[in-house]
mmCIF file as gemmi writes it, N, C-alpha and C atoms, coordinates in Angstrom:
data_model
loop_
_atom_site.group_PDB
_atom_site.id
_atom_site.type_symbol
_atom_site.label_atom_id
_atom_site.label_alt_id
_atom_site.label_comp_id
_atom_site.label_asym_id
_atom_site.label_entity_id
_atom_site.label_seq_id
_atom_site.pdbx_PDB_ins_code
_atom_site.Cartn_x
_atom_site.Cartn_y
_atom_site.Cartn_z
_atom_site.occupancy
_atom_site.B_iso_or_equiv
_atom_site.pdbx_formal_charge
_atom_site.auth_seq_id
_atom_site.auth_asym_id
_atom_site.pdbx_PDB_model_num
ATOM 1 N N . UNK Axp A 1 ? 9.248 11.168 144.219 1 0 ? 1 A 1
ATOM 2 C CA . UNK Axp A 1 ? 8.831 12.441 143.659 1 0 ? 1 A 1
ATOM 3 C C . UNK Axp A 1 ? 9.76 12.759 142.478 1 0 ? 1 A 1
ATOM 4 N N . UNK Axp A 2 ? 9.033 12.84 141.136 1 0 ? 2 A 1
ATOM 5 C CA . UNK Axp A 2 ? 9.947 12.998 140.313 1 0 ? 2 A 1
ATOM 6 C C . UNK Axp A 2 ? 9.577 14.473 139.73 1 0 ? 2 A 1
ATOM 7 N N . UNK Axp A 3 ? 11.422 15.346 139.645 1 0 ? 3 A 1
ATOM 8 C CA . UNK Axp A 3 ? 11.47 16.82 138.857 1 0 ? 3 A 1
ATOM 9 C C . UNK Axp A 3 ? 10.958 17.304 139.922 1 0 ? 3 A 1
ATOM 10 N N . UNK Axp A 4 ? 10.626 17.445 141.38 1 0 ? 4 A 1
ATOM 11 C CA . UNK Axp A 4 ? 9.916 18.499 141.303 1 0 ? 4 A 1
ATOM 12 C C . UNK Axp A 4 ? 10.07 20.108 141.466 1 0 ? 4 A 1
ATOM 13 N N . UNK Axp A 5 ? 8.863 20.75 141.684 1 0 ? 5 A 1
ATOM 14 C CA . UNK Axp A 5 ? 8.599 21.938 142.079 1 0 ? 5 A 1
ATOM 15 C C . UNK Axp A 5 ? 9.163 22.706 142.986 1 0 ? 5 A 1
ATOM 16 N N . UNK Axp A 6 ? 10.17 23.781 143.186 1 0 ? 6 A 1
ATOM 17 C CA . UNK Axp A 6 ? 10.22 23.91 144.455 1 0 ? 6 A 1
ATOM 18 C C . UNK Axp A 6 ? 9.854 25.35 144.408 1 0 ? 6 A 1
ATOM 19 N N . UNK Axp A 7 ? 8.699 26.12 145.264 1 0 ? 7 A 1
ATOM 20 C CA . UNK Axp A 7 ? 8.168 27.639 145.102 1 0 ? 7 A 1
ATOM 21 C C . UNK Axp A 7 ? 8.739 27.91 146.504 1 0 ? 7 A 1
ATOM 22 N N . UNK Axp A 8 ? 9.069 29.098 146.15 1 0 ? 8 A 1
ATOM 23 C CA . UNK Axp A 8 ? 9.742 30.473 147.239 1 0 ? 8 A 1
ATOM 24 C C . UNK Axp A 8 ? 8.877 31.728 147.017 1 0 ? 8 A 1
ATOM 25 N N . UNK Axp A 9 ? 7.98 31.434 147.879 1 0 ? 9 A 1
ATOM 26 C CA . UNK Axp A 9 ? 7.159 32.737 147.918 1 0 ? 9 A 1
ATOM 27 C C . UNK Axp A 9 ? 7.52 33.596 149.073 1 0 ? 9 A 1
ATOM 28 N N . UNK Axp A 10 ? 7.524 34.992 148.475 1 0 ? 10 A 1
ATOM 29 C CA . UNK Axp A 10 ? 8.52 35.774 149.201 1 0 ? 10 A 1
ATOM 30 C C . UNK Axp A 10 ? 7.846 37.721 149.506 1 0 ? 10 A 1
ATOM 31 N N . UNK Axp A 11 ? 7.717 37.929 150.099 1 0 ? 11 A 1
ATOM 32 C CA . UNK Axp A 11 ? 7.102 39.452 150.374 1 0 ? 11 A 1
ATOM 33 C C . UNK Axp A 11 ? 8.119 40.573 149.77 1 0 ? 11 A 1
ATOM 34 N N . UNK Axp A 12 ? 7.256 40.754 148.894 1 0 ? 12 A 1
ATOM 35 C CA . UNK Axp A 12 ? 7.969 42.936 147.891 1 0 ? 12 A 1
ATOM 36 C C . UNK Axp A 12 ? 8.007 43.276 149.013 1 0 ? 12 A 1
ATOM 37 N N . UNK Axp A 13 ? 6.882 43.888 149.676 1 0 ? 13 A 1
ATOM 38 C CA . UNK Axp A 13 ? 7.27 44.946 150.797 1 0 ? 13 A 1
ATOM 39 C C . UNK Axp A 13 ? 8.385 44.283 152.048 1 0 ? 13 A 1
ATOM 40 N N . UNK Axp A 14 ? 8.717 43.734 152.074 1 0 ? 14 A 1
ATOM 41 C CA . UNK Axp A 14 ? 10.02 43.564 153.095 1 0 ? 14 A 1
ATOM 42 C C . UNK Axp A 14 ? 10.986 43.307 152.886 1 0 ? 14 A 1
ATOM 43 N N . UNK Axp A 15 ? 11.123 43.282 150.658 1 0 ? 15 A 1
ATOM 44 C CA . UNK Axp A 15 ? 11.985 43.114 150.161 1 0 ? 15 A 1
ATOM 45 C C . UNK Axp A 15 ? 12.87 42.083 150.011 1 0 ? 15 A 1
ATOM 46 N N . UNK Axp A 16 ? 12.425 40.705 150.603 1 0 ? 16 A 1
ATOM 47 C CA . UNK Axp A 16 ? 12.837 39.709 150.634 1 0 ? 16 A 1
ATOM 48 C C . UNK Axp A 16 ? 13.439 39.019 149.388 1 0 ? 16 A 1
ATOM 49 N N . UNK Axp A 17 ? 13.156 39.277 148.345 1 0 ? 17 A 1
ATOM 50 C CA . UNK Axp A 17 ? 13.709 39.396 146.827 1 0 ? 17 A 1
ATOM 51 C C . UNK Axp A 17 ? 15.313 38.508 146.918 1 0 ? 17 A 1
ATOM 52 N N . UNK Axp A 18 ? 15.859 39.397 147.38 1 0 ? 18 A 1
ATOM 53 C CA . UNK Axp A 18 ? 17.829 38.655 147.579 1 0 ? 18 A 1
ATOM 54 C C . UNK Axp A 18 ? 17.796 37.577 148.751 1 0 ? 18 A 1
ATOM 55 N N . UNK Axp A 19 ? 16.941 37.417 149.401 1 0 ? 19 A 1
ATOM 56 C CA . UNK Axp A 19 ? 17.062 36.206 150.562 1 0 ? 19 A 1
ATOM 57 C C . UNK Axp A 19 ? 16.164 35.069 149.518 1 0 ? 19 A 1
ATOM 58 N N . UNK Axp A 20 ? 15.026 34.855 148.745 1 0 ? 20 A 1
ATOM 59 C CA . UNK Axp A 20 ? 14.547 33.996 147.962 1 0 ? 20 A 1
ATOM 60 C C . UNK Axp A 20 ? 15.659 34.05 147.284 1 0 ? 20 A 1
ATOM 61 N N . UNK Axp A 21 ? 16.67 34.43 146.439 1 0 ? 21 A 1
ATOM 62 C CA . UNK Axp A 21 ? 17.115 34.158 145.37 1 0 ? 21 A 1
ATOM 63 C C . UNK Axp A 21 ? 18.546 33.54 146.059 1 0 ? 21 A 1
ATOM 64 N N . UNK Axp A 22 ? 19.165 33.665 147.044 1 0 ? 22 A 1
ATOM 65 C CA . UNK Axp A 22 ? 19.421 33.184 147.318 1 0 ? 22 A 1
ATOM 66 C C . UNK Axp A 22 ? 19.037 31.521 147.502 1 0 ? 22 A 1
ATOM 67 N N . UNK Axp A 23 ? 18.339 31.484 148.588 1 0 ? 23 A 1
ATOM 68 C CA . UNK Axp A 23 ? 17.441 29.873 148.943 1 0 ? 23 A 1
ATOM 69 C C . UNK Axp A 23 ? 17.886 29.037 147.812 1 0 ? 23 A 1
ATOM 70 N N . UNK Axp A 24 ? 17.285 29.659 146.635 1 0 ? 24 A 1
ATOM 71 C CA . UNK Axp A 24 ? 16.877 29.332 145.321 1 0 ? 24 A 1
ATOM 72 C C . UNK Axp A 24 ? 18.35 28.753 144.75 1 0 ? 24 A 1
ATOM 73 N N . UNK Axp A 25 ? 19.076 29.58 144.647 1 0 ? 25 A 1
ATOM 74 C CA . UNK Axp A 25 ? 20.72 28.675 144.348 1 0 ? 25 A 1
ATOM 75 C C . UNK Axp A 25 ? 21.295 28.176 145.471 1 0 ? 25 A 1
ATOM 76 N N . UNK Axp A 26 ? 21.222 27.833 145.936 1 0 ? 26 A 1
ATOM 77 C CA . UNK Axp A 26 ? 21.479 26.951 147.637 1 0 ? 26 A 1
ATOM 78 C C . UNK Axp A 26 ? 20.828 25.792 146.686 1 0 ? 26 A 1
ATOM 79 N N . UNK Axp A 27 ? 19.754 25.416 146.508 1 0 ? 27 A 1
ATOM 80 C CA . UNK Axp A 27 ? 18.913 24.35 146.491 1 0 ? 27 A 1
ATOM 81 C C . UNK Axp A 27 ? 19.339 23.896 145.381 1 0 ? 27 A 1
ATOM 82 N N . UNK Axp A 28 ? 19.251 24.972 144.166 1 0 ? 28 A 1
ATOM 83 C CA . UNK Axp A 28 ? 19.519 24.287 142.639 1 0 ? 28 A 1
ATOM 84 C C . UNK Axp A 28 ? 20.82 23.696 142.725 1 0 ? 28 A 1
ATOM 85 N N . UNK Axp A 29 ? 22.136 24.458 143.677 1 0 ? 29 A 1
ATOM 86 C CA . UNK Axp A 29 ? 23.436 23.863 143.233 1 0 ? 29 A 1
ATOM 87 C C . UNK Axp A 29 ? 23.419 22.611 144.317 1 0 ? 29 A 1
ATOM 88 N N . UNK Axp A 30 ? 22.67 21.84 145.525 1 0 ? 30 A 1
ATOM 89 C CA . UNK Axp A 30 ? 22.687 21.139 146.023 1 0 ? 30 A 1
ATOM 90 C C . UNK Axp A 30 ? 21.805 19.845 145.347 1 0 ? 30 A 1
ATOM 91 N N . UNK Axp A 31 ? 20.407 20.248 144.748 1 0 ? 31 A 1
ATOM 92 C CA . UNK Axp A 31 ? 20.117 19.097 143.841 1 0 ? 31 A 1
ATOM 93 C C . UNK Axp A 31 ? 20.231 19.364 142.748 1 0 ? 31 A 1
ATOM 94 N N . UNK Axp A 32 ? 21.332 19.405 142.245 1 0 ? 32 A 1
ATOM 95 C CA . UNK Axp A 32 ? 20.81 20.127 140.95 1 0 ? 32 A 1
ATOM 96 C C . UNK Axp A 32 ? 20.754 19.022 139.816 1 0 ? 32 A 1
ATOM 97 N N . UNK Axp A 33 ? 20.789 17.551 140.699 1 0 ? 33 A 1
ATOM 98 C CA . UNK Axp A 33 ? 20.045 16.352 139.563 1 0 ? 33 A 1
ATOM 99 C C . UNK Axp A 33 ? 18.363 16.158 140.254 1 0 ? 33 A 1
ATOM 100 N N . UNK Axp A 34 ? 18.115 16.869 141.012 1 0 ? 34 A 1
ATOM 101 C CA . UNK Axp A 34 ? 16.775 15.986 141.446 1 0 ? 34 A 1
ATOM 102 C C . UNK Axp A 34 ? 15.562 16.857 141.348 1 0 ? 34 A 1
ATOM 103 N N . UNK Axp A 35 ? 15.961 18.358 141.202 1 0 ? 35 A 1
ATOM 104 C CA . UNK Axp A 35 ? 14.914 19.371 141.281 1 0 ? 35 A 1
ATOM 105 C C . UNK Axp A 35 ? 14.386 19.785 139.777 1 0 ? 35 A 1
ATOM 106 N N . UNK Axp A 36 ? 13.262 20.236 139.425 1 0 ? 36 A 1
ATOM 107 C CA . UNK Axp A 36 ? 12.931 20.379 138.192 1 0 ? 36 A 1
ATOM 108 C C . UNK Axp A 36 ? 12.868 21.48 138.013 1 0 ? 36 A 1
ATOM 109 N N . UNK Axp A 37 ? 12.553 22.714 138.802 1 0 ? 37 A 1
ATOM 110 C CA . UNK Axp A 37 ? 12.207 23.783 139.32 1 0 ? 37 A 1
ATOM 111 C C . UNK Axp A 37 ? 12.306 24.395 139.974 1 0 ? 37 A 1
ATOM 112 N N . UNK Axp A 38 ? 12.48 25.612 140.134 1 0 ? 38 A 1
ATOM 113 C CA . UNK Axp A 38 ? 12.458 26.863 141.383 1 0 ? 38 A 1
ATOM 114 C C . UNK Axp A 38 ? 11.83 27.985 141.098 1 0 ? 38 A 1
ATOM 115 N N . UNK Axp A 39 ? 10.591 28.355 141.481 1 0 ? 39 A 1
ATOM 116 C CA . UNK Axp A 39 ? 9.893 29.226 141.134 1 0 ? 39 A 1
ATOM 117 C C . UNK Axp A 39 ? 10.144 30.384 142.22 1 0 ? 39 A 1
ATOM 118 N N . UNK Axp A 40 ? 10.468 31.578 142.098 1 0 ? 40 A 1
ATOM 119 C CA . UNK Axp A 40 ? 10.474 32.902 142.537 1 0 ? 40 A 1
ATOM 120 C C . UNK Axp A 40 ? 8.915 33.353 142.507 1 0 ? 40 A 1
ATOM 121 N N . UNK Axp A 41 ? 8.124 33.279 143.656 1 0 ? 41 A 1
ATOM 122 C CA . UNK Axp A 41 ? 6.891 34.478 143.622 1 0 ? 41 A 1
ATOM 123 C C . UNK Axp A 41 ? 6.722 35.159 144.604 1 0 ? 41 A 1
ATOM 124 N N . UNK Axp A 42 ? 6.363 36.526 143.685 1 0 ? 42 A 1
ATOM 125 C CA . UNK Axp A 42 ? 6.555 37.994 144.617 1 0 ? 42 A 1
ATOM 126 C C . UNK Axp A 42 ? 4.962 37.448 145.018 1 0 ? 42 A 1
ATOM 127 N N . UNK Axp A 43 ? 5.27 38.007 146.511 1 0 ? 43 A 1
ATOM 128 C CA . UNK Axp A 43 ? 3.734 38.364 147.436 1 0 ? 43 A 1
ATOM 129 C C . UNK Axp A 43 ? 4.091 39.801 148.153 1 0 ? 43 A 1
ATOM 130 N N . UNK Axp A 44 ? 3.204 39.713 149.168 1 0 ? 44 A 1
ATOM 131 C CA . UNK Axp A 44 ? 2.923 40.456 150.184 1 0 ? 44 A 1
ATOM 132 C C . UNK Axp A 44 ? 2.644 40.342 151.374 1 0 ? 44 A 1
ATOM 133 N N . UNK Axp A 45 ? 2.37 41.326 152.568 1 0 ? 45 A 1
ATOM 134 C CA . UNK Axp A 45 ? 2.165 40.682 153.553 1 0 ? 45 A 1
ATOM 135 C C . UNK Axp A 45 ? 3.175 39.929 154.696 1 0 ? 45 A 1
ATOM 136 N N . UNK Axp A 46 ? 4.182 40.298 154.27 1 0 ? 46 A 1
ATOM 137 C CA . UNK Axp A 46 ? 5.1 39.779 154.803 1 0 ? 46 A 1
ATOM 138 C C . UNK Axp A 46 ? 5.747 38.308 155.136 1 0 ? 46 A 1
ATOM 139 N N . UNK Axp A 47 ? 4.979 37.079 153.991 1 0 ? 47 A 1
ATOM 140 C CA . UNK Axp A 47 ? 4.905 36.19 153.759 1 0 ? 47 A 1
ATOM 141 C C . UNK Axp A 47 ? 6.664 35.392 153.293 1 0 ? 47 A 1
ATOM 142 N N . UNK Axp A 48 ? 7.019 34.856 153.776 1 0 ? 48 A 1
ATOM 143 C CA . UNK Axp A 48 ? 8.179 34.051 152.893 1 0 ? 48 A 1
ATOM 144 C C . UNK Axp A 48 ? 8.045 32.409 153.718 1 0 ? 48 A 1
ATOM 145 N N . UNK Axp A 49 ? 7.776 31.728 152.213 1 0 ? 49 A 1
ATOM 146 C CA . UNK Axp A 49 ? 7.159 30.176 152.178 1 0 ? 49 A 1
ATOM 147 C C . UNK Axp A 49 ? 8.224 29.488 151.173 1 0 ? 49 A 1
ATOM 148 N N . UNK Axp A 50 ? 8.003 28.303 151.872 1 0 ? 50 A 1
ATOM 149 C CA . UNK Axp A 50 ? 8.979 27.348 150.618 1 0 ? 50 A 1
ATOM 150 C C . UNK Axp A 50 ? 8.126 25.901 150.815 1 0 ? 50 A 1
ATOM 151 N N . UNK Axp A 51 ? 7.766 26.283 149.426 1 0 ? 51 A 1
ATOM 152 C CA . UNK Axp A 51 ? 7.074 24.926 149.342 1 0 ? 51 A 1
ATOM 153 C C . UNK Axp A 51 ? 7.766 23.748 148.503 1 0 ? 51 A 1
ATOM 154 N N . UNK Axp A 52 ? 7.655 22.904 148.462 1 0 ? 52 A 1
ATOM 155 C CA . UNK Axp A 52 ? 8.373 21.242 147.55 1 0 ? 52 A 1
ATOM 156 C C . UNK Axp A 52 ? 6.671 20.231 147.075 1 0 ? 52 A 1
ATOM 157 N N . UNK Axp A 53 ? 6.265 20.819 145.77 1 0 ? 53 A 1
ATOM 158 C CA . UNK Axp A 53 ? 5.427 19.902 145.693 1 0 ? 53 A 1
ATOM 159 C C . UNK Axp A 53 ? 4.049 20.935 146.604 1 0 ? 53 A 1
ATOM 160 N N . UNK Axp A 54 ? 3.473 20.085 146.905 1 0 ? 54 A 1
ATOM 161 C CA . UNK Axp A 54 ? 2.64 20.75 147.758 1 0 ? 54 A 1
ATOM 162 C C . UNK Axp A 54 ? 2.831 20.41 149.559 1 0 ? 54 A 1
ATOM 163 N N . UNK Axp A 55 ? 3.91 20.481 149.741 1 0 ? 55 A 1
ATOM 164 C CA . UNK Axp A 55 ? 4.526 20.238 151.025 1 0 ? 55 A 1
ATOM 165 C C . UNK Axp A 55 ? 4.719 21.42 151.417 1 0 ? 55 A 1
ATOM 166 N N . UNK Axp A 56 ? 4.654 22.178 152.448 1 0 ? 56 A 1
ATOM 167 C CA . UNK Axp A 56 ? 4.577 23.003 153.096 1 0 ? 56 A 1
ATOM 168 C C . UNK Axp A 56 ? 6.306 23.057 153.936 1 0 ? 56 A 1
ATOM 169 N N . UNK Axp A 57 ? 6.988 22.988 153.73 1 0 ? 57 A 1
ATOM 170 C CA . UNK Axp A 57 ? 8.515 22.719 153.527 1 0 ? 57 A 1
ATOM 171 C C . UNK Axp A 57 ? 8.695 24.252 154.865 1 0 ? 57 A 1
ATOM 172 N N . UNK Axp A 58 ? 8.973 25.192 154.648 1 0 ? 58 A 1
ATOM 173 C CA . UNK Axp A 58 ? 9.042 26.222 156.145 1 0 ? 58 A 1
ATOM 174 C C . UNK Axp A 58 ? 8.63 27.193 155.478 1 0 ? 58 A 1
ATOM 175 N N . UNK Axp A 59 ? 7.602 27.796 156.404 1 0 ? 59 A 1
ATOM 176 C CA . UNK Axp A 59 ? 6.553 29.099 156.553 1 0 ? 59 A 1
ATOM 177 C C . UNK Axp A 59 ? 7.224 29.894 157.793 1 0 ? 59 A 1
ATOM 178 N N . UNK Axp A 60 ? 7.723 31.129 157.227 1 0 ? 60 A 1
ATOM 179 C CA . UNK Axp A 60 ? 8.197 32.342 158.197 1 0 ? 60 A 1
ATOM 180 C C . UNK Axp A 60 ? 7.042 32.199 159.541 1 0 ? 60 A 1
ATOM 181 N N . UNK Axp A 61 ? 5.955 32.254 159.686 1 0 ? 61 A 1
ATOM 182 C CA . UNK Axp A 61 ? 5.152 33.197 160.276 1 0 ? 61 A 1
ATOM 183 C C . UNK Axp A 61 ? 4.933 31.887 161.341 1 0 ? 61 A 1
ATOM 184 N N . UNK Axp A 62 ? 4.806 30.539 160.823 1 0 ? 62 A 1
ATOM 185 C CA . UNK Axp A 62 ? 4.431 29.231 161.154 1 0 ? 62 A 1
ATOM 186 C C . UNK Axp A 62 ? 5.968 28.83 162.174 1 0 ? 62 A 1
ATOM 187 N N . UNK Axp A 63 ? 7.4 28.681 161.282 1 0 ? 63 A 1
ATOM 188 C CA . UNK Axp A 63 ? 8.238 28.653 161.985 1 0 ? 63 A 1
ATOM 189 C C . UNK Axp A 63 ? 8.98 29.255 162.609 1 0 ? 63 A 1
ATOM 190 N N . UNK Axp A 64 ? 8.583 30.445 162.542 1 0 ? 64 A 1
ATOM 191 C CA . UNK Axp A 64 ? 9.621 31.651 163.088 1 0 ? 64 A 1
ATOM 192 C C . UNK Axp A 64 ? 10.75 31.927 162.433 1 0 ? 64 A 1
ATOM 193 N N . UNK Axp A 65 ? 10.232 33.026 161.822 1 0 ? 65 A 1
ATOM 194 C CA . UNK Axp A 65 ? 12.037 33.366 160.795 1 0 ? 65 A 1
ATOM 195 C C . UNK Axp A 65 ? 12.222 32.853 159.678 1 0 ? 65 A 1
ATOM 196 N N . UNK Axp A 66 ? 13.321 32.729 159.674 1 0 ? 66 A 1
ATOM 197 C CA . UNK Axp A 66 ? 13.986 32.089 158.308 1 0 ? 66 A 1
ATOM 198 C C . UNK Axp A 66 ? 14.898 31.103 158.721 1 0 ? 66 A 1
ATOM 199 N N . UNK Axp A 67 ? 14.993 30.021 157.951 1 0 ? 67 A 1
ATOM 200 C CA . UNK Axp A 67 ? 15.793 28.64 158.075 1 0 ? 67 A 1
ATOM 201 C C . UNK Axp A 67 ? 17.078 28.945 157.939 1 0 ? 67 A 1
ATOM 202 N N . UNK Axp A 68 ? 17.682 27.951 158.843 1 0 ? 68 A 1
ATOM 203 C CA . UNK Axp A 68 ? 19.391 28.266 158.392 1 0 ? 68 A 1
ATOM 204 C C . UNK Axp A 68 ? 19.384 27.115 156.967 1 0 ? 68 A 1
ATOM 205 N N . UNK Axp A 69 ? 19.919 27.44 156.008 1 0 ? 69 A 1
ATOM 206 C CA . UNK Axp A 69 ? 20.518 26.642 155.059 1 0 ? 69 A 1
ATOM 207 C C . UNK Axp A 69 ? 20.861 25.245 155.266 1 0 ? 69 A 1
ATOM 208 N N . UNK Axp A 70 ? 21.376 25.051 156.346 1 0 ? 70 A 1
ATOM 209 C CA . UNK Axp A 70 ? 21.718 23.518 156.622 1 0 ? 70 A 1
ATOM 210 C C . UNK Axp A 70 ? 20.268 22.667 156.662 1 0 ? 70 A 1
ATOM 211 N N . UNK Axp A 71 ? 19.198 23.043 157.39 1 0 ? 71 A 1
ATOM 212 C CA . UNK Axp A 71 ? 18.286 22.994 158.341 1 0 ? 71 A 1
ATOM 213 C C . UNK Axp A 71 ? 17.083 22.881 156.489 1 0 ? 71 A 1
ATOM 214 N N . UNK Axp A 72 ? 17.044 23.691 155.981 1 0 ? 72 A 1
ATOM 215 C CA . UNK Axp A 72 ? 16.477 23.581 155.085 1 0 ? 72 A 1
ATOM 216 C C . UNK Axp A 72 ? 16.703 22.627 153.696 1 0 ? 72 A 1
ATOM 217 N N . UNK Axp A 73 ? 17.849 22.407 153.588 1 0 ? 73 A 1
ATOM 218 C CA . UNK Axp A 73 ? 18.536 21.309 152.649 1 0 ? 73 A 1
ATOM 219 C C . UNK Axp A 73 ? 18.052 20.022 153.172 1 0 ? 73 A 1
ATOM 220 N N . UNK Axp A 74 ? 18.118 19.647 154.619 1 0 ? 74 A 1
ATOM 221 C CA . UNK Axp A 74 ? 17.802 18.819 154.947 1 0 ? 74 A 1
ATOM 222 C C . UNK Axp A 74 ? 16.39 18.537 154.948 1 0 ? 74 A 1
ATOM 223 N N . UNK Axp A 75 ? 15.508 19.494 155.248 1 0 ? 75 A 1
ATOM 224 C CA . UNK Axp A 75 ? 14.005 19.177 155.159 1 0 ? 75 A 1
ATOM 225 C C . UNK Axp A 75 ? 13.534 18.996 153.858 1 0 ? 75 A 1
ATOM 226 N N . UNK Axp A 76 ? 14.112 19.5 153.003 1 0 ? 76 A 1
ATOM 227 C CA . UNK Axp A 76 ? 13.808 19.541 151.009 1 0 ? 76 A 1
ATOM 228 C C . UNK Axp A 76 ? 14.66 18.34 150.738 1 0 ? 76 A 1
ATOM 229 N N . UNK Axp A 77 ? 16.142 17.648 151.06 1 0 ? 77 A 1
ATOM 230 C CA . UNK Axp A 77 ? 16.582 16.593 151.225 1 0 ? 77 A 1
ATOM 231 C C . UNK Axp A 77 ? 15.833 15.088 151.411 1 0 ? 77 A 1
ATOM 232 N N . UNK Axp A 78 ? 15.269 15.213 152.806 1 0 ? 78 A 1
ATOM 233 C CA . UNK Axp A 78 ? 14.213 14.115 152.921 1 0 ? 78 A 1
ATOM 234 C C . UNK Axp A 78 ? 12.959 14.086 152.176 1 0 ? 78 A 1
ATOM 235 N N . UNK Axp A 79 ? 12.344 14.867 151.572 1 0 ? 79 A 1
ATOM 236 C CA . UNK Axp A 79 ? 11.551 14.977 150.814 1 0 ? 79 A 1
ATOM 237 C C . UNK Axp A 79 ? 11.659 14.447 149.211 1 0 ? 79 A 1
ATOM 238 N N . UNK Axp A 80 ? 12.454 14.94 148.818 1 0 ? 80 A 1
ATOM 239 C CA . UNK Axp A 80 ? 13.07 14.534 147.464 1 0 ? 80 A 1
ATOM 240 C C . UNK Axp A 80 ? 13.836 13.411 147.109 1 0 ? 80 A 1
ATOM 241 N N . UNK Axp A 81 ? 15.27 13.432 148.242 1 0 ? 81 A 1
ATOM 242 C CA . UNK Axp A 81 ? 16.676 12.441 147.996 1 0 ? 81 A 1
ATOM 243 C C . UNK Axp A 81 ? 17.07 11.813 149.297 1 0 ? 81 A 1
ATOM 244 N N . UNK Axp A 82 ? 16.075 11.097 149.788 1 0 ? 82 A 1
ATOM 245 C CA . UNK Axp A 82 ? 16.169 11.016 151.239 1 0 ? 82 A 1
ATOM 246 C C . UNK Axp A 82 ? 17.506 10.537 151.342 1 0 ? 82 A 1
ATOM 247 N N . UNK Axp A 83 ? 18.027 9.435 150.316 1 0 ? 83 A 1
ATOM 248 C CA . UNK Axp A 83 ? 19.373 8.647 150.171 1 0 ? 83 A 1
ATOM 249 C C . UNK Axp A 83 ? 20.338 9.796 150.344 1 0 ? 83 A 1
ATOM 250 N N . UNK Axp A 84 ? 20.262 10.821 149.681 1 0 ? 84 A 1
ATOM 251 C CA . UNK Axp A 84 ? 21.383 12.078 149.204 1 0 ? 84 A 1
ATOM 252 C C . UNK Axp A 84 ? 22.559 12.387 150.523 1 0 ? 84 A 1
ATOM 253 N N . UNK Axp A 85 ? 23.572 12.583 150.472 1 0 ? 85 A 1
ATOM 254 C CA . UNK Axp A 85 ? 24.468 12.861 151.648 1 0 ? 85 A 1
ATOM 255 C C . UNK Axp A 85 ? 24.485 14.396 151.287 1 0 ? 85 A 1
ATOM 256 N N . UNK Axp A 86 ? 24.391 14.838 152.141 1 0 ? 86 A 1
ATOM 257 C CA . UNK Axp A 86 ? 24.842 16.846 152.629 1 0 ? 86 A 1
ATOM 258 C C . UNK Axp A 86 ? 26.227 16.822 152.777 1 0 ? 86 A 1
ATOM 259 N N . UNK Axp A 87 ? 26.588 16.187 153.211 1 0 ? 87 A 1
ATOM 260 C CA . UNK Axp A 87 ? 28.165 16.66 153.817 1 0 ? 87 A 1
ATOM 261 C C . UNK Axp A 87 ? 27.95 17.591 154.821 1 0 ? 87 A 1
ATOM 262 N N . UNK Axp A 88 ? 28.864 18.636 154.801 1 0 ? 88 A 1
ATOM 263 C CA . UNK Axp A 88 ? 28.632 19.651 156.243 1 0 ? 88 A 1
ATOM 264 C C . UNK Axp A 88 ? 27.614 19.487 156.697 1 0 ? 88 A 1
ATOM 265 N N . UNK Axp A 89 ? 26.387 19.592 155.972 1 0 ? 89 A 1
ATOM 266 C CA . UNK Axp A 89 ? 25.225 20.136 156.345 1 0 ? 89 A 1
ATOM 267 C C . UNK Axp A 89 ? 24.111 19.046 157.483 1 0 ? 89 A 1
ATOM 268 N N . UNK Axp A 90 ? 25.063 17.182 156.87 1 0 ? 90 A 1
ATOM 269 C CA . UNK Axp A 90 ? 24.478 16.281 157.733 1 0 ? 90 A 1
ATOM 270 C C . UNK Axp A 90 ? 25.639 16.559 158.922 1 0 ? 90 A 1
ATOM 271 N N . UNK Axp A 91 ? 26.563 16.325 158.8 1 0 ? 91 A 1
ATOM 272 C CA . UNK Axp A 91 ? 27.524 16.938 159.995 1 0 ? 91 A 1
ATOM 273 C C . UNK Axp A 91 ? 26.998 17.45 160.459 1 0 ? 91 A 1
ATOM 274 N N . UNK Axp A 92 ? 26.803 19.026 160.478 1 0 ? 92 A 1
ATOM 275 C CA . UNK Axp A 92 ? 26.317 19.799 161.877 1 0 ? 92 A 1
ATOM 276 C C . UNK Axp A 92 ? 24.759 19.364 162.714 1 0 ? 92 A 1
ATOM 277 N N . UNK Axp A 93 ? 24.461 18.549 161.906 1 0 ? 93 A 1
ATOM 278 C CA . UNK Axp A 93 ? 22.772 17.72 162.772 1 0 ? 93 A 1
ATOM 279 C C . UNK Axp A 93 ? 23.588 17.234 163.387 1 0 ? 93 A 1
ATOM 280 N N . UNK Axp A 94 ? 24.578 16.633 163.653 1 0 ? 94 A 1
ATOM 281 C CA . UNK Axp A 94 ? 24.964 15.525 164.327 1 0 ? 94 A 1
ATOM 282 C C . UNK Axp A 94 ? 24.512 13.611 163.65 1 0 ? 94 A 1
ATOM 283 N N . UNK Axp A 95 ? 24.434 14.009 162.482 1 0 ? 95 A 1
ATOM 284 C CA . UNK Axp A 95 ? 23.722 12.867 161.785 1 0 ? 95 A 1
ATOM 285 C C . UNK Axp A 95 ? 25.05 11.855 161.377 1 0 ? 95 A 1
């Protein structure tokens, strides 16, 4: 997968705004050779999605909640840089 996409769609009304923008530099400063993109989009509905590509990467409503950071590097990780080392982040899998 080359450059890609990564969308954070995120709900106004629950104000989720500072938890996407967060995600969003988590990801850029972890690939920040492999990603092309990070798109911020406001929704509604109480929606917060992270997609890679058209991969369905973690859906609030689908997985319950919100991802811990480790947990999400790694799922956008295998997707993109499967080779890539995390450091801490493969540590605490136990990987």
């Amino acid at each position: 997968m080359a450059s890609p996409r990564i969308v954070i769609t995120y709900c106004t009304q629950c104000r989720w705004l500072l938890r996407a923008q967060w995600y969003a530099g988590e990801l850029l400063q972890s690939f920040e050779d492999e990603i092309g993109e990070v798109a911020l989009v406001p929704a509604t509905g109480g929606v917060f999605r992270i997609d890679v590509g058209e991969v369905h990467v973690w859906n609030r409503k689908r997985d319950g909640g919100f991802p811990e950071i480790a947990d999400l590097k790694r799922r956008v990780r295998d997707l993109i840089a499967p080779g890539k080392s995390l450091g801490h982040a493969d540590r605490a899998a136990g990987d």
